[in-house]
C-alpha positions in Angstrom: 73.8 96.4 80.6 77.4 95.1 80.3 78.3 92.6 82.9 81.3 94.7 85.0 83.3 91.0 85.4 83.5 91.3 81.3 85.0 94.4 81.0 88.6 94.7 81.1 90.0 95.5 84.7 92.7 98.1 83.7 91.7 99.9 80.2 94.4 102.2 78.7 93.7 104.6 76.3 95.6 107.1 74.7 98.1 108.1 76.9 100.5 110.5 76.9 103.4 111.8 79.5 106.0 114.2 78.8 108.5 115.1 81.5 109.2 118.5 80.8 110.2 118.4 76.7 111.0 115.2 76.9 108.0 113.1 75.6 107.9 109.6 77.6 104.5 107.8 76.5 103.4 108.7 73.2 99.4 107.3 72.8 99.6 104.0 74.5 96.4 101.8 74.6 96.3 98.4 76.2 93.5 96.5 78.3 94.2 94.0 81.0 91.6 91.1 81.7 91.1 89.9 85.5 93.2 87.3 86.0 95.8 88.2 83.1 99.1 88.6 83.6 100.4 91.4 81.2 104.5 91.5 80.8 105.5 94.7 79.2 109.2 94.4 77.9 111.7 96.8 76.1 114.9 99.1 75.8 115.2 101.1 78.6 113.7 104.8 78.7 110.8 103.4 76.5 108.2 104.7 79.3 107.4 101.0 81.0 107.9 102.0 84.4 106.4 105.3 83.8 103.2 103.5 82.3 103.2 101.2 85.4 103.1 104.4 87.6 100.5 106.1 85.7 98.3 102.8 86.3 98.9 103.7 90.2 98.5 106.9 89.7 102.1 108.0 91.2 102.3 109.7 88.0 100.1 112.0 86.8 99.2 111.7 82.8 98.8 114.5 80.4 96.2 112.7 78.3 94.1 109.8 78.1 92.1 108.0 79.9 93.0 105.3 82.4 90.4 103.1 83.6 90.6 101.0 87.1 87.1 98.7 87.2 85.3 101.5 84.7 86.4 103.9 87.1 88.8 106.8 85.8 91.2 107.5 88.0 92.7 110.8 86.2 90.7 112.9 87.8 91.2 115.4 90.8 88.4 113.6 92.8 90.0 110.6 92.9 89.9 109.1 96.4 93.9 108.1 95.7 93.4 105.3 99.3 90.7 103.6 97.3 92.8 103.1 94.5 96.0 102.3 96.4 93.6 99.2 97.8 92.4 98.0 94.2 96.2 98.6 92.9 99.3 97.1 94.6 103.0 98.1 93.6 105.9 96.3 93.9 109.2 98.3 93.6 112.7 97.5 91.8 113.9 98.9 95.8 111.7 97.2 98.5 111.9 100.2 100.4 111.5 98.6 103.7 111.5 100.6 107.3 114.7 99.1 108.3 113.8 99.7 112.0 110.5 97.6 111.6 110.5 94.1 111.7 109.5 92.1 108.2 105.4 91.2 110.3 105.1 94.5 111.5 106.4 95.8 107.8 103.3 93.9 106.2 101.1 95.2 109.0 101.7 99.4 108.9 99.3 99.6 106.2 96.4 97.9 107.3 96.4 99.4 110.5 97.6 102.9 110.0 95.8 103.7 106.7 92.9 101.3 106.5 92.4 101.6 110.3 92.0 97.7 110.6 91.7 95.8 113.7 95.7 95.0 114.7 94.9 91.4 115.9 92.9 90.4 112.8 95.8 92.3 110.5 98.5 90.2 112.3 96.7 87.1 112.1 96.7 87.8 108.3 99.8 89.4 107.5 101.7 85.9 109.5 99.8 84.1 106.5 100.7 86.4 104.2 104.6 86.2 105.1 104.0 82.2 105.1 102.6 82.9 101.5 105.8 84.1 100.0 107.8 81.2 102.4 109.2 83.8 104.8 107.7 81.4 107.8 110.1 82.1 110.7 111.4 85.6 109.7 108.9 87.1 111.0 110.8 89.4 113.5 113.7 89.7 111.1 114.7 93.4 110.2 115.3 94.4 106.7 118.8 94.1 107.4 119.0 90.4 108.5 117.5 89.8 105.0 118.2 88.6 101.7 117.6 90.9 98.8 114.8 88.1 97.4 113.6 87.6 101.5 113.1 91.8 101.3 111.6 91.7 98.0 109.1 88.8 99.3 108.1 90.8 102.2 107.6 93.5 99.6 105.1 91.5 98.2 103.2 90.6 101.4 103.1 93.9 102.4 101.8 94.7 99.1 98.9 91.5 99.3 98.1 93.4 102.7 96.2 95.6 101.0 94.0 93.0 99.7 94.7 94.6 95.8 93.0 93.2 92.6 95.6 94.2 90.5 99.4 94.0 91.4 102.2 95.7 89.1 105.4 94.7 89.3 108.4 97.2 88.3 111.4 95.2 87.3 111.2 93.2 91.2 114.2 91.3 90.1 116.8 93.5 88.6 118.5 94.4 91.9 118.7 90.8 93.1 121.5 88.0 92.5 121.2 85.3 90.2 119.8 83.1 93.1 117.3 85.4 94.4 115.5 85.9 91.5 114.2 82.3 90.8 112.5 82.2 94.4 110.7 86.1 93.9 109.5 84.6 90.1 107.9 81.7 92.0 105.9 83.9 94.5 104.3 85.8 91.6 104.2 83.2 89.5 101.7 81.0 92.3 99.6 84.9 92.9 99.2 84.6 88.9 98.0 80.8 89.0 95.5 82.0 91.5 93.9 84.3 89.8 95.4 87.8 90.6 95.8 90.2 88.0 99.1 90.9 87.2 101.4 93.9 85.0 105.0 93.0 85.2 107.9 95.2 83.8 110.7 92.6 83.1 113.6 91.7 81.4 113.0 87.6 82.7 111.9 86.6 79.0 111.9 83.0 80.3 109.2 84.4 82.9 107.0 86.4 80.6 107.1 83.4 77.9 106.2 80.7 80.6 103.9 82.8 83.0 102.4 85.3 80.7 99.0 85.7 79.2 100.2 88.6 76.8 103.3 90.3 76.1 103.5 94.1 75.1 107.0 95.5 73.6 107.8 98.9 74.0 110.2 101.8 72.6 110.0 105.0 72.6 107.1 105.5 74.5 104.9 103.1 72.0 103.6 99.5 71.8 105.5 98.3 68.8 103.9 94.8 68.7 102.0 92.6 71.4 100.2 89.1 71.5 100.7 85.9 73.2 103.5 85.0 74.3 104.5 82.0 72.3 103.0 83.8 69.3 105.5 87.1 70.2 108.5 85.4 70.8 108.1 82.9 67.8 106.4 85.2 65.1 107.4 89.0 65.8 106.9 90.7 62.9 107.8 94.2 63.7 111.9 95.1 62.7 112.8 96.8 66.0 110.8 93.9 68.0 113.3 91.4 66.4 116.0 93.6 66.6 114.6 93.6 70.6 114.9 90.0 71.0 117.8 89.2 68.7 119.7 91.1 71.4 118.7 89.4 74.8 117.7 86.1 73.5 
């Protein structure tokens, strides 16, 4: 009997998604480890945000198999609140309530889906918010915020959940230059913990220094994947090179 802490924790197979004519993932396989952090990179339009929301199940797929600890989750009996607790998402927007303050932001979801105890959930989601250095923001609104502060309540509010994966679509593209370094550093101390991680990004420094593997996408398909020093040293694919020769 196969030991379930051996078997990949998100397994990929043969996916395909077409929105309408237009075909977006093309037969993408890919599996995730616990404790990896996966960094899928590429053009835009070549499916990686799609393929995150697939994971998550925002998106349904057309065929394939996608796997969440052995369990498939493309399936119409899928309880989708069990999987939003294995799987948190982090979003290019934070989409914040803007008339909530950033503790009671991480708290809805605890208490209003999971039905958890409100003193136990603020207890936690105060340590959460300490987590991603947002100590004394606490009754901040959205609006008082940075775009890097949102984003890191984002994340707490995500971590609420207690998730064992976390994906990550493109967290930093909407944030300034000086934003971005201090939302890197919260995911980059979840990874060195031990969460699993799937980050869409275009922060090659990141994925080179804090990834595990790196997957390259266009047009729907892995092109090329491995390691990331081995990846950004060795690609051997043309339109990989042609990839990096461009935003290296």
């Amino acid at each position: 009997m196969t030991d379930a802490s051996t078997l990949p924790i998100v397994r990929i197979v043969d996916v395909h998604k077409s929105f309408g004519l237009v075909p977006v993932l093309q037969g993408v396989s890919l599996d995730i480890a616990r404790g990896e952090v996966a960094c899928i990179i590429g053009p835009s339009g070549s499916g990686k945000s799609t393929l995150l929301r697939c994971i998550n199940a925002l998106v349904p797929i057309d065929q394939g198999s996608i796997l969440i600890e052995n369990e498939e989750i493309n399936t119409p009996s899928l309880d989708k609140l069990t999987l939003r607790r294995k799987v948190g998402m982090v979003f290019q927007q934070y989409n914040l309530f803007p008339h909530r303050t950033a503790l009671q932001n991480v708290m809805m979801a605890p208490i209003h889906v999971l039905k958890q105890d409100k003193a136990a959930v603020e207890t936690r989601a105060r340590a959460l918010l300490k987590k991603v250095r947002l100590e004394g923001k606490e009754d901040s609104f959205p609006g008082e915020l940075s775009g890097g502060q949102q984003q890191r309540v984002a994340i707490a509010r995500s971590l609420a959940m207690n998730p064992k994966v976390m994906l990550f679509d493109e967290v930093t593209a909407a944030l300034d230059p000086e934003t971005v370094k201090e939302v890197l550093v919260t995911i980059r101390e979840l990874a060195e913990e031990g969460m699993t991680c799937v980050l869409v990004t275009h922060e090659m420094g990141f994925a080179r220094e804090v990834g595990n593997h790196v997957y390259f996408t266009d047009k729907g398909k892995i092109v090329e994947h491995g390691p990331p020093a081995e990846f950004f040293a060795n690609a051997s694919h043309p339109r990989t090179r042609e990839f990096l020769n461009q935003i290296l």
